[in-house]
C-alpha atoms as an extended CHARMM CRD file, in Angstrom:
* protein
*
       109  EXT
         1         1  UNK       CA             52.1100000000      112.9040000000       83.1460000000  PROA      1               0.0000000000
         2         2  UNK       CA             51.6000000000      112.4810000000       86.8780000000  PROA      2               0.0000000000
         3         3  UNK       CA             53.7020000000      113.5110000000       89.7930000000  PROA      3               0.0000000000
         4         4  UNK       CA             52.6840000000      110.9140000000       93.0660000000  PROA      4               0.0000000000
         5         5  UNK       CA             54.1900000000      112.3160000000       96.0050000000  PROA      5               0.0000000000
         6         6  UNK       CA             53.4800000000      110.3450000000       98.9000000000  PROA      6               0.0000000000
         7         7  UNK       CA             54.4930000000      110.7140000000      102.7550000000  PROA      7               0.0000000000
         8         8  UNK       CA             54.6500000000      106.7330000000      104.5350000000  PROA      8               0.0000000000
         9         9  UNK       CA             55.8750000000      105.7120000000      107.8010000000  PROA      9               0.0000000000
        10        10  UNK       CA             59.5030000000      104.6610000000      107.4040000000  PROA      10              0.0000000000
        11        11  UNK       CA             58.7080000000      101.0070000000      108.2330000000  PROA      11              0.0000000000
        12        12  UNK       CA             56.6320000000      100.5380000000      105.0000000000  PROA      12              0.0000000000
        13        13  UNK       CA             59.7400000000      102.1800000000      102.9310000000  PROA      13              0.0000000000
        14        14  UNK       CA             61.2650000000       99.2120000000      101.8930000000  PROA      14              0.0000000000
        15        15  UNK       CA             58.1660000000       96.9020000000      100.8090000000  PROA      15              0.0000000000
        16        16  UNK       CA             56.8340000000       99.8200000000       98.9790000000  PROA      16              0.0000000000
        17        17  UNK       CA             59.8810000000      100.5130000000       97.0370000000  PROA      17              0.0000000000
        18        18  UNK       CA             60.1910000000       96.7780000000       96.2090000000  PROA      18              0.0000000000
        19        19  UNK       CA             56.7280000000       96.3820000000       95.3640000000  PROA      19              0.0000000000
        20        20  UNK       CA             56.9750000000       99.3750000000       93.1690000000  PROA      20              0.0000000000
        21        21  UNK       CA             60.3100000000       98.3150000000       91.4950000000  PROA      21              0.0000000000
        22        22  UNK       CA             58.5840000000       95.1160000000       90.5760000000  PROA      22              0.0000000000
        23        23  UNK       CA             55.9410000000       96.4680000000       88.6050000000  PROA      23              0.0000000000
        24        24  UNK       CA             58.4060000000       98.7110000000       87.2180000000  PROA      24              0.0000000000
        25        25  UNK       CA             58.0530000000      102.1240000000       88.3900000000  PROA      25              0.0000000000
        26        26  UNK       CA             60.8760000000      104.2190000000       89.5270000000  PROA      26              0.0000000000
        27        27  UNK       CA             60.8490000000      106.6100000000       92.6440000000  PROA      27              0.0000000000
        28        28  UNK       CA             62.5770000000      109.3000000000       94.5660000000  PROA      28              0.0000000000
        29        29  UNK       CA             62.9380000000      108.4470000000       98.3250000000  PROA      29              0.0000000000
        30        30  UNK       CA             63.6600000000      111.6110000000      100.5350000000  PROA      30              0.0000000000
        31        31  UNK       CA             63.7400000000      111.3460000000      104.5420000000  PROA      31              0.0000000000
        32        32  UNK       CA             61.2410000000      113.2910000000      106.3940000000  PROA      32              0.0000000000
        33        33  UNK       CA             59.8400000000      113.6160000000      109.5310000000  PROA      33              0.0000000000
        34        34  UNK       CA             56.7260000000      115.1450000000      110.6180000000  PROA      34              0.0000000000
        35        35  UNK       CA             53.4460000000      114.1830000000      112.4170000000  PROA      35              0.0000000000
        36        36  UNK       CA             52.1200000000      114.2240000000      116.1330000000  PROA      36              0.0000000000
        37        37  UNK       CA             54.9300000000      112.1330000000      117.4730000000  PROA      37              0.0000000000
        38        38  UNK       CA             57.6540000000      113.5980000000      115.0140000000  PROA      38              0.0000000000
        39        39  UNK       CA             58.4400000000      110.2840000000      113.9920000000  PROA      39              0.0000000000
        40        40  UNK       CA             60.5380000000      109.4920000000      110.5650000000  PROA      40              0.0000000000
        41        41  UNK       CA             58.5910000000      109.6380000000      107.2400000000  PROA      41              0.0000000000
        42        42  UNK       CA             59.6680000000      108.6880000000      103.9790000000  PROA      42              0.0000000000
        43        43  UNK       CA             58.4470000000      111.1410000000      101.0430000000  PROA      43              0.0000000000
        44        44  UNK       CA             59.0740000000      108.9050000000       97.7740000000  PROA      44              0.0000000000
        45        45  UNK       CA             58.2820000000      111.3690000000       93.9830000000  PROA      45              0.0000000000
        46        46  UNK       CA             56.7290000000      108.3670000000       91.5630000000  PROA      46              0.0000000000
        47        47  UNK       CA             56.5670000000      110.1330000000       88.1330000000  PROA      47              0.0000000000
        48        48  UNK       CA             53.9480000000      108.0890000000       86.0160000000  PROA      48              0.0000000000
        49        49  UNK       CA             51.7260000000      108.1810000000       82.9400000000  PROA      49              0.0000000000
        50        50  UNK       CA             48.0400000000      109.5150000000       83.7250000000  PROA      50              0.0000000000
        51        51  UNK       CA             46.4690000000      105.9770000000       83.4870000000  PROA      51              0.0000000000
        52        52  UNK       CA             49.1450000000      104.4010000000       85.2640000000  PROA      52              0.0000000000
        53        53  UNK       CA             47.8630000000      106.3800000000       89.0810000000  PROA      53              0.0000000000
        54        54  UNK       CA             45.0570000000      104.2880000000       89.8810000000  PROA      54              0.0000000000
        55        55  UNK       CA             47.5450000000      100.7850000000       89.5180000000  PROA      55              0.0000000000
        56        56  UNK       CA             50.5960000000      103.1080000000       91.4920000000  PROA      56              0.0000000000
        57        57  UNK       CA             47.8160000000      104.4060000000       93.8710000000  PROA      57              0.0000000000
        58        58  UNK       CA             46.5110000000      100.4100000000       94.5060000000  PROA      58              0.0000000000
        59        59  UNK       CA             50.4780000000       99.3440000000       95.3810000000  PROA      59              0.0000000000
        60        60  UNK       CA             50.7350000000      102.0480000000       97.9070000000  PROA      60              0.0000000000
        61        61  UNK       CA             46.6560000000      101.0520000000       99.9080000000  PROA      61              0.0000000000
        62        62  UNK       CA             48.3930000000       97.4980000000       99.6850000000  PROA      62              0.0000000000
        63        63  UNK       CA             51.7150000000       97.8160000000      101.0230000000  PROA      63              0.0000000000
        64        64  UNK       CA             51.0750000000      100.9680000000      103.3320000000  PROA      64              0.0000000000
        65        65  UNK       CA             48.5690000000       99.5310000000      105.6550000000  PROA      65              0.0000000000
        66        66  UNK       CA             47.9190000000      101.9140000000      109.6090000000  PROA      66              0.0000000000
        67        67  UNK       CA             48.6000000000      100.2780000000      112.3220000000  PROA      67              0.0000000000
        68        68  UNK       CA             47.9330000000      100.3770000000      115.9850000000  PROA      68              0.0000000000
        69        69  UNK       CA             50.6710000000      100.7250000000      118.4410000000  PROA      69              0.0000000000
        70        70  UNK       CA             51.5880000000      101.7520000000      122.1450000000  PROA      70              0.0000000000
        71        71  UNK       CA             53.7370000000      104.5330000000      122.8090000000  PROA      71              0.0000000000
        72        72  UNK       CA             55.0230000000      105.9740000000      125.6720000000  PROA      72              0.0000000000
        73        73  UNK       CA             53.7480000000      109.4110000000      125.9430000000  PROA      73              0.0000000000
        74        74  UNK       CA             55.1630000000      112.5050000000      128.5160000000  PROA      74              0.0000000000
        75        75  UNK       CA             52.3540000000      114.2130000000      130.2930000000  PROA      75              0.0000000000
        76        76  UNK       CA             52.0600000000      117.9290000000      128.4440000000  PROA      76              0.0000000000
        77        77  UNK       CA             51.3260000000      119.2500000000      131.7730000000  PROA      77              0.0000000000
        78        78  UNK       CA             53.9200000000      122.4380000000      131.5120000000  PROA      78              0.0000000000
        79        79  UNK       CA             54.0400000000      122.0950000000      135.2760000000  PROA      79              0.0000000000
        80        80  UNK       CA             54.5740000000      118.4560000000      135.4950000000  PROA      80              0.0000000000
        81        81  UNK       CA             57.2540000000      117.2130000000      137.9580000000  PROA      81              0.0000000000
        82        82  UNK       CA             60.5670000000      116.0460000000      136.7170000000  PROA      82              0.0000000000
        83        83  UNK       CA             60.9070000000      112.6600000000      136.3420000000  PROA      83              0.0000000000
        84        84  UNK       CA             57.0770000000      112.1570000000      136.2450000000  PROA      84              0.0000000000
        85        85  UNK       CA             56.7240000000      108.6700000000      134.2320000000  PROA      85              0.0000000000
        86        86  UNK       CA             55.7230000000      108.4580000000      130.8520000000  PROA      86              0.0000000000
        87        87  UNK       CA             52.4440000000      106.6270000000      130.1430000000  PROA      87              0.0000000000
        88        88  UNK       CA             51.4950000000      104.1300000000      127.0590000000  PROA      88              0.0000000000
        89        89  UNK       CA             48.7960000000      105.4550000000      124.5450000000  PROA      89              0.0000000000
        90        90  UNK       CA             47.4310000000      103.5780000000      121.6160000000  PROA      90              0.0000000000
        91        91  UNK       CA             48.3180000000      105.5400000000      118.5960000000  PROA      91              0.0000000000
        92        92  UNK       CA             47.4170000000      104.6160000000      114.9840000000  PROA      92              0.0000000000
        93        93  UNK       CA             50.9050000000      104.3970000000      112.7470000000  PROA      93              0.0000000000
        94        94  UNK       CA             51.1820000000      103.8320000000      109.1350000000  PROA      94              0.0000000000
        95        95  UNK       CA             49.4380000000      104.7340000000      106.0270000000  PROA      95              0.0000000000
        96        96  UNK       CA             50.0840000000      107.2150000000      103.5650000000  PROA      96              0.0000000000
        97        97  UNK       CA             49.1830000000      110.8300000000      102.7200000000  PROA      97              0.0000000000
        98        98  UNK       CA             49.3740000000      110.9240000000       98.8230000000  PROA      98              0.0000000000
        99        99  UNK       CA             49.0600000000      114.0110000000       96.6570000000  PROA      99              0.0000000000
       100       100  UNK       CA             48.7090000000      113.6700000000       92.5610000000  PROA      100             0.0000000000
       101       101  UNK       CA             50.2130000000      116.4180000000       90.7530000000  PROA      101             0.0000000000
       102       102  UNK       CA             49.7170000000      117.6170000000       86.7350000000  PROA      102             0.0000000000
       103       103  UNK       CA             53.2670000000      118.0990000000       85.4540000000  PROA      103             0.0000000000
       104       104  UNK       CA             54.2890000000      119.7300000000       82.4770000000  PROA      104             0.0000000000
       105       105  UNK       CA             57.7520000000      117.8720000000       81.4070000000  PROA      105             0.0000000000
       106       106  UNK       CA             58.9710000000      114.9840000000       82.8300000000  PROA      106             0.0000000000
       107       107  UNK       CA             62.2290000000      113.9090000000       82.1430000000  PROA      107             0.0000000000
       108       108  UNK       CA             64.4800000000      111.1540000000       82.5370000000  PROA      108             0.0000000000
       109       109  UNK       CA             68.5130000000      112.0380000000       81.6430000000  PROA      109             0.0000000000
């Protein structure tokens, strides 16, 4: 048995889960947050037979696709002025960071 733990941007959540449920897998769905922008994750725990990663693996590349997207950034100038304006950067959003894990017992009760 496999353990798939994988971190996604909360906006891909939902389709992944569904996708996931439809080819009948079952996951774990924890909020997290983490990152450069310390923006809400979603950590989902997908407990699957060894040959079954590379199909589980496949769902999450299709429904976890990155992004681009503007956001407002403060200058990290520690001597910047109060009420200095924020300023739009292109940042790349999405994805998934995906660790497989041997497990010893998995069990369902």
């Amino acid at each position: 048995m496999k353990l798939i733990i994988a971190v996604i941007h909360d906006e891909d959540a939902h389709k992944l889960v569904d996708a996931l449920t439809s080819e009948g897998y079952m996951a774990t769905k924890l909020a997290s947050t983490g990152g450069f922008l310390k923006t809400g994750n979603t950590t989902l725990f997908i407990g699957v037979k060894e040959q079954e990663v590379d199909k589980v693996l496949d769902v999450i590349e299709e429904k976890c696709q990155t992004k681009k997207e503007l956001s407002l950034m403060n200058p990290p100038i520690p001597s910047a002025i109060e009420g200095c304006m924020p300023y739009p950067v292109e940042i790349t959003v999405g994805g998934a960071t995906i660790f497989v894990i041997d497990i010893e017992k998995y069990l369902k009760i």
